[in-house]
N, C-alpha and C positions, 0 to 999 in steps of 0.2 A: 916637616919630617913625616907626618902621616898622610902626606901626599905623595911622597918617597917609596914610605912602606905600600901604600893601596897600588904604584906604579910598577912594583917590583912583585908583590901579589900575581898582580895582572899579567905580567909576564912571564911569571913562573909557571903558573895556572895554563898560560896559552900554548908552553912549551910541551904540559905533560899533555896537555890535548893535544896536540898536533903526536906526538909520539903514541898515544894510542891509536889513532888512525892509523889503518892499514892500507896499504896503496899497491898497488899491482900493475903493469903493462900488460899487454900483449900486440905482438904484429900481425891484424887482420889480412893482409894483404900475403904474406908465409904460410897461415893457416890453410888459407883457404887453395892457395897455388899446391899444395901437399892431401889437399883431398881429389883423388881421381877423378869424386863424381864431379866436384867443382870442374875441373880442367876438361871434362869431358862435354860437361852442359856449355861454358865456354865457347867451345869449341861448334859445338851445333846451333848456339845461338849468330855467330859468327859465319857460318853457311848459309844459315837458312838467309843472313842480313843480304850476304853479295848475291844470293840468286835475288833477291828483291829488289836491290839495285842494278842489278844487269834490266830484268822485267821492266822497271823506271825507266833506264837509260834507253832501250829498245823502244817506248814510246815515246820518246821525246824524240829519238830520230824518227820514229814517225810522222810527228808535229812539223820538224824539219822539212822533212820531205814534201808533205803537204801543204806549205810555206811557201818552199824553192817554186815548186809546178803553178801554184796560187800566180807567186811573182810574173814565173813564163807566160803565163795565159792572160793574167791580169787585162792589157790592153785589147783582149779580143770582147771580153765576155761583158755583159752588161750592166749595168749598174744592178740588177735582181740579185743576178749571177755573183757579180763581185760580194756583198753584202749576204747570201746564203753560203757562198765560200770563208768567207773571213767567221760568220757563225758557227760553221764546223770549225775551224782551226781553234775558234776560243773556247768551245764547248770542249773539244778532245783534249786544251791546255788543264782545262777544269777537272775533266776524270783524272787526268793523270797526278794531280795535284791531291786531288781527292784520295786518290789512292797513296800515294806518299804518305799524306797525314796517315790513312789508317792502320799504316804499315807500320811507319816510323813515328807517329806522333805522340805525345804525351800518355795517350792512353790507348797505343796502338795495339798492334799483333805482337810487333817484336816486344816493349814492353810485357803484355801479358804474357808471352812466353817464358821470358826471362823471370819472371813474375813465379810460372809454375815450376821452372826448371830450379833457377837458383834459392828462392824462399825458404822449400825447406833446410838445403842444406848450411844456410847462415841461421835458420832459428834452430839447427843443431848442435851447431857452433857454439850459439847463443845459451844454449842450455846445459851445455858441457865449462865453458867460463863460468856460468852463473852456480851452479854445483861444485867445481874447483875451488871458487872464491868462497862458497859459503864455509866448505871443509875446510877452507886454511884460513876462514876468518878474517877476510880482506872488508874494508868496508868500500873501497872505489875498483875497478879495472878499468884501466883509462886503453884507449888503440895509441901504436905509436908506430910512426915515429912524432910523430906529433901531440901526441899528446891531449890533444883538444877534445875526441870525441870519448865521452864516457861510455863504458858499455855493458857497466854492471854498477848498480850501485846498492849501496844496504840500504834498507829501507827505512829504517828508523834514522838516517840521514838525511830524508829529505825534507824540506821545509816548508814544502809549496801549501800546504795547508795551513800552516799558520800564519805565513806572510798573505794568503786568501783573507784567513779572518781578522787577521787585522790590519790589510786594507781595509775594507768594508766595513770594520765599525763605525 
């Protein structure tokens, strides 16, 4: 029997907790499609990407080109010849690769573009959810439609510091 009542306790208990949390959505992807500067920076990040891809594609027909005439000539030219030819072609494969990466890669141009153009306008976003939710008292705002990414949370919620220390003792 008082394994009954501690059961029933426990579930009563975990009902009113889950009912005082406060939970909230929002659609990051609406937000942001409704702010101009968003759709504007978009938009310029998106330019500037296909002149940089056209720029690409224009050397690699170059590559081409320098390839095909290689191939034509190939039989005439020497074995020096051949072998300072085929070094230009892989050297010029190299820039252009080089330049890819710095353009497009992990920590390129267009990254840090994207980086200056959109950043503020999601840590505005950012600060305008996080100000809503404090005034209405939410303790999560989860993005949806999914629901997975949290993107405001109260802060006496989190637990990462005590599951820290008590790991480590």
């Amino acid at each position: 029997m008082r394994q009954i009542t501690l059961i029933l306790s426990f579930v009563c208990f975990s009902i009113v907790a889950m009912q005082a949390q406060r939970v909230a959505y929002v659609d990051m992807e609406q937000i942001l499609t409704a702010i101009p500067d968003y759709e504007s920076a978009q938009k310029d990040l998106e330019e500037q990407a296909e002149r940089w891809r056209q720029e690409i594609a224009k050397e690699y027909e170059k590559i081409d080109k320098m390839y095909r005439e290689y191939q034509t000539r190939e039989p005439l030219m020497s074995d020096e010849m051949r072998k300072q030819k085929q070094e230009e072609i892989i050297n010029k494969e190299k820039q252009v690769r080089e330049l890819q990466k710095k353009r497009f890669g992990p920590e390129g141009e267009l990254f840090k573009k994207r980086q200056s153009l959109v950043k503020p306008i999601q840590e505005r976003v950012y600060t305008t959810i996080k100000k809503l939710a404090s005034e209405r008292k939410y303790d999560f705002v989860f993005s949806a439609p999914d629901g997975a990414t949290v993107i405001y949370a109260n802060e006496d919620k989190d637990l990462t510091a005590e599951v820290i220390r008590r790991v480590t003792k």
